[in-house]
N, CA, C and O atoms as a GROMACS GRO file, in nm:
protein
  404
    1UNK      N    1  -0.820  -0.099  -0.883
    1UNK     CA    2  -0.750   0.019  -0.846
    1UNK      C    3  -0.783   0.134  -0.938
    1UNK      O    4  -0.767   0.246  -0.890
    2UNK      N    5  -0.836   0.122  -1.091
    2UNK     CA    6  -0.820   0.206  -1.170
    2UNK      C    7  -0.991   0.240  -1.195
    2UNK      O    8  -1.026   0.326  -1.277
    3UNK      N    9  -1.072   0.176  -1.131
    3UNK     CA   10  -1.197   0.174  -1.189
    3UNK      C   11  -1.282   0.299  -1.142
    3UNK      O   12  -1.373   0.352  -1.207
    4UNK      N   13  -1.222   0.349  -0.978
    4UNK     CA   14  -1.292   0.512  -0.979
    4UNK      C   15  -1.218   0.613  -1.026
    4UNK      O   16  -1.264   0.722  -1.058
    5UNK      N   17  -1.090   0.576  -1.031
    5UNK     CA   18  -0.988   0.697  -1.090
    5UNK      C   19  -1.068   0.728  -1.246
    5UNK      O   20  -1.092   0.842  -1.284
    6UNK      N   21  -1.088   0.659  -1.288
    6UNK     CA   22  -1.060   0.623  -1.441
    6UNK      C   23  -1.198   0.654  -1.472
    6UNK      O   24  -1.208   0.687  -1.590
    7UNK      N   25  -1.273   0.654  -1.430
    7UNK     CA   26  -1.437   0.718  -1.449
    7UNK      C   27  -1.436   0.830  -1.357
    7UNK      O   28  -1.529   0.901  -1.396
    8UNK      N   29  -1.374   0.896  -1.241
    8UNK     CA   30  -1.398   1.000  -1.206
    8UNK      C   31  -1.354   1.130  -1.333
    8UNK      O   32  -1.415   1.237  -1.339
    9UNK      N   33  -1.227   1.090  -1.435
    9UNK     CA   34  -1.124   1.123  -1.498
    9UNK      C   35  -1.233   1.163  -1.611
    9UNK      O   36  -1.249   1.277  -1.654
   10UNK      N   37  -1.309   1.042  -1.654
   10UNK     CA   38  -1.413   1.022  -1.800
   10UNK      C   39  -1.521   1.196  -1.794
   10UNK      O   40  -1.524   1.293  -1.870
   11UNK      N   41  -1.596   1.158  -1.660
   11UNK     CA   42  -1.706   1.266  -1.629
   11UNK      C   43  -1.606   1.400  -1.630
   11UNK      O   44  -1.606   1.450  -1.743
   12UNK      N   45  -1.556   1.443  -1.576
   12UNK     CA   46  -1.458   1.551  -1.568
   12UNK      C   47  -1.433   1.608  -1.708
   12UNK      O   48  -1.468   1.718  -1.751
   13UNK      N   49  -1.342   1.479  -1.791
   13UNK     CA   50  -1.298   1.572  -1.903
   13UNK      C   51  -1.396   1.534  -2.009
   13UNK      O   52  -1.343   1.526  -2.120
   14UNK      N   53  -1.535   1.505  -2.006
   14UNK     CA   54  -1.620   1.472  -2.096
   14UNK      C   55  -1.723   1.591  -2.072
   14UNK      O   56  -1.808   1.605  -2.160
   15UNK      N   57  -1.728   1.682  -1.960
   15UNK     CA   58  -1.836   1.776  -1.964
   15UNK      C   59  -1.705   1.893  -2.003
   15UNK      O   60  -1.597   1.904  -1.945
   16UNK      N   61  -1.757   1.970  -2.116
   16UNK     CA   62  -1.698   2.088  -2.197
   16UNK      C   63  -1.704   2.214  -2.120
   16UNK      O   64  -1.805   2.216  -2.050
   17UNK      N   65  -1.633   2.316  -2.109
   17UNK     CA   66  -1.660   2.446  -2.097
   17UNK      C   67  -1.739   2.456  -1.942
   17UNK      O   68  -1.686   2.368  -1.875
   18UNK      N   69  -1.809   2.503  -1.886
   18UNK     CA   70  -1.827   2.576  -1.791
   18UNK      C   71  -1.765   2.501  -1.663
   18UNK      O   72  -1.697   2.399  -1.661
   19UNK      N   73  -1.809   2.583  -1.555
   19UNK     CA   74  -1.704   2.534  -1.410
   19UNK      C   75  -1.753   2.386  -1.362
   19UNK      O   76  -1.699   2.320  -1.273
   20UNK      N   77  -1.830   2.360  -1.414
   20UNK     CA   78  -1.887   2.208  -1.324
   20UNK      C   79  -1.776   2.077  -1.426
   20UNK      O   80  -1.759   1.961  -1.388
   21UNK      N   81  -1.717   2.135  -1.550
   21UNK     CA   82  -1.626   2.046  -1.622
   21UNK      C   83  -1.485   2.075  -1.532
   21UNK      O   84  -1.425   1.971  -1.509
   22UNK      N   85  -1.437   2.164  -1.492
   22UNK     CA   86  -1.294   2.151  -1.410
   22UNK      C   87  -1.248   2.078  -1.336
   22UNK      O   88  -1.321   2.028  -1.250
   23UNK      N   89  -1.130   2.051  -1.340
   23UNK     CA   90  -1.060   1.933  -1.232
   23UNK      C   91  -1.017   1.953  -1.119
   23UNK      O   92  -0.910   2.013  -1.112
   24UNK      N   93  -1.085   1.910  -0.991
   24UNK     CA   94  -1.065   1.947  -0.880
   24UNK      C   95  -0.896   1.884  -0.814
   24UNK      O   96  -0.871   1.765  -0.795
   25UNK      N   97  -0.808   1.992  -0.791
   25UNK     CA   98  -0.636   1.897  -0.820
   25UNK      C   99  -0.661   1.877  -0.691
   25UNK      O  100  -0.598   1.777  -0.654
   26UNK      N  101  -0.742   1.940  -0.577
   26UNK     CA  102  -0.706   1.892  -0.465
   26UNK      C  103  -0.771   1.693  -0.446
   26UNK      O  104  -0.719   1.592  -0.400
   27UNK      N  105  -0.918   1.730  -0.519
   27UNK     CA  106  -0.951   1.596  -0.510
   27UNK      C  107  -0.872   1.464  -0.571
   27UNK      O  108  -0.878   1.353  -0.519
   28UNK      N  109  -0.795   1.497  -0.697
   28UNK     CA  110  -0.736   1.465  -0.757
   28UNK      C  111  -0.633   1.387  -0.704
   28UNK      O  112  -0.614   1.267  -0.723
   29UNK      N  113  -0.536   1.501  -0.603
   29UNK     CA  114  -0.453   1.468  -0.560
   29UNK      C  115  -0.472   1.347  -0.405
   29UNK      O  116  -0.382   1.286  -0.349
   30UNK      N  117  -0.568   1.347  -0.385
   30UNK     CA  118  -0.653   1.285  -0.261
   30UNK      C  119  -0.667   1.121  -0.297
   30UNK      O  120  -0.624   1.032  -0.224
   31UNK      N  121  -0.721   1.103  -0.398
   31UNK     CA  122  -0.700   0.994  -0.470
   31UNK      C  123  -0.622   0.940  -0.522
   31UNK      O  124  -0.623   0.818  -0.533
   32UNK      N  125  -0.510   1.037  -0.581
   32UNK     CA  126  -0.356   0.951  -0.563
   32UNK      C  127  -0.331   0.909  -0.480
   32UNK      O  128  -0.312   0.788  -0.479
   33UNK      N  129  -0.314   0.992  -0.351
   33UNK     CA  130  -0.287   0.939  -0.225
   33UNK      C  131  -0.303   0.813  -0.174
   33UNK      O  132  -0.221   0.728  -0.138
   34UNK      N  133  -0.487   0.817  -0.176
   34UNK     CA  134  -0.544   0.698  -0.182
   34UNK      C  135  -0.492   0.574  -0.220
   34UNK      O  136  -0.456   0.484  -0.143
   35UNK      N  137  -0.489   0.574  -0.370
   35UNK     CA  138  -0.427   0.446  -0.465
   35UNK      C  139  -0.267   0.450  -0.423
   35UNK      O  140  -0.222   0.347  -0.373
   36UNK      N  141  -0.199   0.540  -0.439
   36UNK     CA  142  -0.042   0.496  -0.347
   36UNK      C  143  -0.109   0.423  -0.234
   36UNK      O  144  -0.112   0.302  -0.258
   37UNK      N  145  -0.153   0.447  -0.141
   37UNK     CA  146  -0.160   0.389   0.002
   37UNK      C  147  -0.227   0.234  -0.009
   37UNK      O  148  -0.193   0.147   0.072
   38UNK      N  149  -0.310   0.212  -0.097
   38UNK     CA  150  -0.362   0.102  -0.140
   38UNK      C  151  -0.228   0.016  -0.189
   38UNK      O  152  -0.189  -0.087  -0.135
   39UNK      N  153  -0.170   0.078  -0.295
   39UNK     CA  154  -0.067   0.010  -0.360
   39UNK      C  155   0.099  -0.007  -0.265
   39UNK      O  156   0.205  -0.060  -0.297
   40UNK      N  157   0.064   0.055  -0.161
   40UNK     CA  158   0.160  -0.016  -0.090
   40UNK      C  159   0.122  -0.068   0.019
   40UNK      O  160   0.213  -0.095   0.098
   41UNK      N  161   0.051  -0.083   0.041
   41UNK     CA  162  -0.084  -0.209   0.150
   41UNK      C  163  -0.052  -0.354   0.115
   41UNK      O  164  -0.005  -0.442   0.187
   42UNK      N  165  -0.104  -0.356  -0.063
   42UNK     CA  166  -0.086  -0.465  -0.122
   42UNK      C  167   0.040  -0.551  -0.154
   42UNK      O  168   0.065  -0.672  -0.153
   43UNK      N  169   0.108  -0.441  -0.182
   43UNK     CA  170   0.274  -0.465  -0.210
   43UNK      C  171   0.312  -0.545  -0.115
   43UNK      O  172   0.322  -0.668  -0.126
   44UNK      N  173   0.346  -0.454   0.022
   44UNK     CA  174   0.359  -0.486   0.173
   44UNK      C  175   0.286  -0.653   0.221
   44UNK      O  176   0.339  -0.733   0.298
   45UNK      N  177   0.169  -0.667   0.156
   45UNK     CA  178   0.125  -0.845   0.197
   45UNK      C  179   0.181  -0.930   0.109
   45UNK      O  180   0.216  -1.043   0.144
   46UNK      N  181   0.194  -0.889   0.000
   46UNK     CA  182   0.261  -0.960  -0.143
   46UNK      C  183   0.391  -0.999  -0.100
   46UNK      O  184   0.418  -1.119  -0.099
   47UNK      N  185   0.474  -0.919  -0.065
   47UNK     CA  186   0.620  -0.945   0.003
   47UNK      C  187   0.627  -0.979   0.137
   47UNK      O  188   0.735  -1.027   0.171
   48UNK      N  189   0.516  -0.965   0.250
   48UNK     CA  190   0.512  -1.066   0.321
   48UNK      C  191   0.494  -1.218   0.327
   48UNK      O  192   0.550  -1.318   0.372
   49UNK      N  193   0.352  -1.170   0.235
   49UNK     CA  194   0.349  -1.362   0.224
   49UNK      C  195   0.432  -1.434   0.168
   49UNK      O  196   0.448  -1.549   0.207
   50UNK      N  197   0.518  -1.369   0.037
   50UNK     CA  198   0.603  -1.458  -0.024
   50UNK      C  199   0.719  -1.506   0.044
   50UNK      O  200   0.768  -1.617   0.025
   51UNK      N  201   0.774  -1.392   0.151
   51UNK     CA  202   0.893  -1.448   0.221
   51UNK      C  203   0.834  -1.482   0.318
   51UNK      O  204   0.783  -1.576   0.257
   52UNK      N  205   0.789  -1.492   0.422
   52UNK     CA  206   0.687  -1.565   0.504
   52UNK      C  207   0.690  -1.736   0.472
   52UNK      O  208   0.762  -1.826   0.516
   53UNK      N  209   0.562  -1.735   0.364
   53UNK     CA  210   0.596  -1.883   0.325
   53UNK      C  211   0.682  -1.930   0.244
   53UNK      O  212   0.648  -2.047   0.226
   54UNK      N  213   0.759  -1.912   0.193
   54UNK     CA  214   0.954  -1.952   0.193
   54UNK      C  215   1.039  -1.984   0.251
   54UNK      O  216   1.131  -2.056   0.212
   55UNK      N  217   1.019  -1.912   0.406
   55UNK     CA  218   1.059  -1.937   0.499
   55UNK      C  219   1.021  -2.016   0.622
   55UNK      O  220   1.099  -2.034   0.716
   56UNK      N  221   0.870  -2.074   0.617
   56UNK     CA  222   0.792  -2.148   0.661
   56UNK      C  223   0.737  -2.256   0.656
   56UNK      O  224   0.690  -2.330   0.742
   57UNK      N  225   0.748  -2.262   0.530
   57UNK     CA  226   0.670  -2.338   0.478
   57UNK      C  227   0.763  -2.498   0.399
   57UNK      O  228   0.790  -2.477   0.281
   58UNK      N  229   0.793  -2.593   0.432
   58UNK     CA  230   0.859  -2.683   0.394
   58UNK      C  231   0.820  -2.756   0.264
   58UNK      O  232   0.878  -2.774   0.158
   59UNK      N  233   0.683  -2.795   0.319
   59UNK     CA  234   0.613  -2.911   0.191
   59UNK      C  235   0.456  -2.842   0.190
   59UNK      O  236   0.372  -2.846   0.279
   60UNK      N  237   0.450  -2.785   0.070
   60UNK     CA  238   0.293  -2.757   0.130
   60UNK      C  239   0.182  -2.845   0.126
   60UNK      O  240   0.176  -2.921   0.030
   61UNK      N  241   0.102  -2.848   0.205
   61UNK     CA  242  -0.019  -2.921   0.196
   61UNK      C  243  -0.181  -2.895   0.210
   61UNK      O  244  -0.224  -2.785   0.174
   62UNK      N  245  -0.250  -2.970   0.250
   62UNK     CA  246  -0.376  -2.909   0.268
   62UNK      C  247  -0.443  -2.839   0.397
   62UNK      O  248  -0.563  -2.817   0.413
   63UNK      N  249  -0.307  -2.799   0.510
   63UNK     CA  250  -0.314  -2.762   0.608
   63UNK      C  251  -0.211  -2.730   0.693
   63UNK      O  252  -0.143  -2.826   0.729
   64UNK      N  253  -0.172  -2.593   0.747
   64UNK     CA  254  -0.061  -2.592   0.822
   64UNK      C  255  -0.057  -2.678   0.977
   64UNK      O  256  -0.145  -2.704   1.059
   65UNK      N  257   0.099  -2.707   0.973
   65UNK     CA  258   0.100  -2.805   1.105
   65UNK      C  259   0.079  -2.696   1.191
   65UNK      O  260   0.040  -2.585   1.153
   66UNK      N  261   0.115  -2.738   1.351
   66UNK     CA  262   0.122  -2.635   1.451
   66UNK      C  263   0.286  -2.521   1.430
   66UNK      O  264   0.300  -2.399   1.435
   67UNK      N  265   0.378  -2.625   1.406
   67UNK     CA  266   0.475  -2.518   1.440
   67UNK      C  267   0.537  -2.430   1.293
   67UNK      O  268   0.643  -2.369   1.279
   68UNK      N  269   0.431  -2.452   1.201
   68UNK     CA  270   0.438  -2.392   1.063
   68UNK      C  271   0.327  -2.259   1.096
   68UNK      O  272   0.321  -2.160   1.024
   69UNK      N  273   0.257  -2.276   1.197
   69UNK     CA  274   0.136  -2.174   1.241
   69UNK      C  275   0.230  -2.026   1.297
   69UNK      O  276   0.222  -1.908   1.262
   70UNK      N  277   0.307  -2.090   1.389
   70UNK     CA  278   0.347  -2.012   1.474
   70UNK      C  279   0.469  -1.936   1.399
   70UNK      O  280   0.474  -1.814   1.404
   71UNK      N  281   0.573  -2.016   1.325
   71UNK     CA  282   0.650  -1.986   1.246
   71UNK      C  283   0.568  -1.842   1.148
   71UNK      O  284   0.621  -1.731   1.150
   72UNK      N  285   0.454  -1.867   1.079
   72UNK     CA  286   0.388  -1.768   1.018
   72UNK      C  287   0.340  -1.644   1.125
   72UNK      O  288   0.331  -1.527   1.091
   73UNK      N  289   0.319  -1.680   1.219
   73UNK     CA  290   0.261  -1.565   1.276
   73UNK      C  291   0.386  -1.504   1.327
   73UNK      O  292   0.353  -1.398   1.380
   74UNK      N  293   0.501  -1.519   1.335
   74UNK     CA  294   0.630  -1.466   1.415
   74UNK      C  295   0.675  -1.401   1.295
   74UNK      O  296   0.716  -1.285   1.301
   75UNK      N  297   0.671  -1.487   1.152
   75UNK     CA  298   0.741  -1.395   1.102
   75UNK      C  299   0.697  -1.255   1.003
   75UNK      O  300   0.760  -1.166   0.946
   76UNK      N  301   0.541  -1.297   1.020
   76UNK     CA  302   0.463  -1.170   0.973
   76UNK      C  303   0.509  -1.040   1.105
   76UNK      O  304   0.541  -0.923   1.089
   77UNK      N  305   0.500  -1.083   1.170
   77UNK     CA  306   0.498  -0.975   1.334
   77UNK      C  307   0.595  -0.946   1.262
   77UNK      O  308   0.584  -0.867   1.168
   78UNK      N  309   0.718  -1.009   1.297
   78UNK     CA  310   0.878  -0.921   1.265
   78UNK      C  311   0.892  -0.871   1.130
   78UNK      O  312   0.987  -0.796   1.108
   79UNK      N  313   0.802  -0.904   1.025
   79UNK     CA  314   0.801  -0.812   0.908
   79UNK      C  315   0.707  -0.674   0.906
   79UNK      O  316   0.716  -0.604   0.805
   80UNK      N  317   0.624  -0.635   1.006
   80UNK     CA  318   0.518  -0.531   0.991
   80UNK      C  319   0.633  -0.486   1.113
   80UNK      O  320   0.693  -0.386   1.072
   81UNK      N  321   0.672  -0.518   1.220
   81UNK     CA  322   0.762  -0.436   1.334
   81UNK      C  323   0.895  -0.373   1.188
   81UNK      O  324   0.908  -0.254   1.162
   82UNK      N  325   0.962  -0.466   1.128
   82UNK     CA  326   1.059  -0.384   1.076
   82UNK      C  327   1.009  -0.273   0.986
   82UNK      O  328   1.060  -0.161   0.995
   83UNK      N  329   0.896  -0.300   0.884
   83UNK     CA  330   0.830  -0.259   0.821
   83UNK      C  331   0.749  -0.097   0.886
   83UNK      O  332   0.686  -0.041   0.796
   84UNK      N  333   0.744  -0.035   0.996
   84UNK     CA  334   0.700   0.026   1.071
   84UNK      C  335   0.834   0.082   1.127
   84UNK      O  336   0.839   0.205   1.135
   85UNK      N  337   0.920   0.027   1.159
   85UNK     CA  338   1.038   0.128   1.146
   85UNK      C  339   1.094   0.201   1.066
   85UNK      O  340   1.119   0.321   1.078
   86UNK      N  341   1.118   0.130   0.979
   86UNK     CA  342   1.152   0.192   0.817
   86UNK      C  343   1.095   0.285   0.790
   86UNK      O  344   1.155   0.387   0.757
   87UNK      N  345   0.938   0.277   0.795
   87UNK     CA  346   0.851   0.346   0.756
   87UNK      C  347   0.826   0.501   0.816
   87UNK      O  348   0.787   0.607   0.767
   88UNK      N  349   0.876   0.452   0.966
   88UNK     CA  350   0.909   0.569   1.089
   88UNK      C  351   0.996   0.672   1.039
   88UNK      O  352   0.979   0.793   1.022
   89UNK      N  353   1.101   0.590   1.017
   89UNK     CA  354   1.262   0.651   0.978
   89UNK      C  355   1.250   0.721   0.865
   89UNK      O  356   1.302   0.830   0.841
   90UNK      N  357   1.185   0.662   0.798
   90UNK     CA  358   1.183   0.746   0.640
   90UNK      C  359   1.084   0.850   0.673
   90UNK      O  360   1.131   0.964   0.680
   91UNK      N  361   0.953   0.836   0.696
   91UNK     CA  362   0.879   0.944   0.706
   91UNK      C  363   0.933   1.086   0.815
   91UNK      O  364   0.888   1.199   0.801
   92UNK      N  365   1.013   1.056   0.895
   92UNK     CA  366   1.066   1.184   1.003
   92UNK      C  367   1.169   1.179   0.917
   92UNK      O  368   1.162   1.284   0.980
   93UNK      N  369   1.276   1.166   0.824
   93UNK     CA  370   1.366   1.206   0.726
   93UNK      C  371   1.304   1.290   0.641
   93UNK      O  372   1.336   1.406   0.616
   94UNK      N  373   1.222   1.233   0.601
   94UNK     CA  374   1.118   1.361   0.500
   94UNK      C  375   1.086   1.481   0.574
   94UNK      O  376   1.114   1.589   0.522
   95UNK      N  377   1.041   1.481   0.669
   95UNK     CA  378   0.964   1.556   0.739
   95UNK      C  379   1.092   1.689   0.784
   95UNK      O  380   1.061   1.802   0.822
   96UNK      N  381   1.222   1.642   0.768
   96UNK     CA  382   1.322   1.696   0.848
   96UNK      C  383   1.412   1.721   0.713
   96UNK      O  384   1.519   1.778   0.731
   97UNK      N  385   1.376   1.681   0.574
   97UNK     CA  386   1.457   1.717   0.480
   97UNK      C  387   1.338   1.852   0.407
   97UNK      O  388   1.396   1.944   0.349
   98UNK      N  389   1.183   1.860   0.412
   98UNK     CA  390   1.132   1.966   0.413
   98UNK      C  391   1.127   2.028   0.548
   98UNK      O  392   1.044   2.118   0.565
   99UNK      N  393   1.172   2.008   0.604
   99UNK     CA  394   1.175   2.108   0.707
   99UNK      C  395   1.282   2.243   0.687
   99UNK      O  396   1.266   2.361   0.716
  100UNK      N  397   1.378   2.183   0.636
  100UNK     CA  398   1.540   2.244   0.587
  100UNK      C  399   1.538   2.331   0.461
  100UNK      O  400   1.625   2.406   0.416
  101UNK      N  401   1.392   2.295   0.405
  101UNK     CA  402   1.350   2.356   0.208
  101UNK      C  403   1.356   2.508   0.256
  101UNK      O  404   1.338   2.599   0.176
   0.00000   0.00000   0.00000
């Protein structure tokens, strides 16, 4: 996650003085973006899978049965459907609390 931030960051503030050393905030800010959106991608599977197989998963072994299959695939669905509402709800709250600025 940190390895283009963190060398785009190096070249930038390692060339001195004229305009080709300045920090571009829009690019800057583009790549936050980026790494937020990454970092809640990851988050989002991290907390799926863990409650997922918690909730699925009985004895683990070297292979899921059939109705441990289906169990996983139902309850990923109903975690990206709630997950996508939330996500709905909050983003048109934002959208409607700067709307009001």
């Amino acid at each position: 996650m940190e390895s283009g931030f963190g060398s785009d960051f190096g070249s930038d503030f390692g060339s001195g003085g004229g305009g080709a050393g300045k920090l571009d905030p829009g690019l800057i800010m583009e790549q936050v973006k980026v790494q937020i959106a990454v970092a809640n991608a990851q988050e989002l599977l991290q907390r799926m899978t863990d409650k997922c197989f918690r909730k699925c998963i009985g004895k683990p072994g070297g292979a899921l049965d059939n109705s441990e299959q289906k169990c996983i695939a139902m309850c990923m669905d109903r975690y990206m459907d709630a997950w996508n509402t939330v996500s709905r709800a909050y983003n048109s709250r934002l959208q409607r609390e700067r709307a009001n600025m």
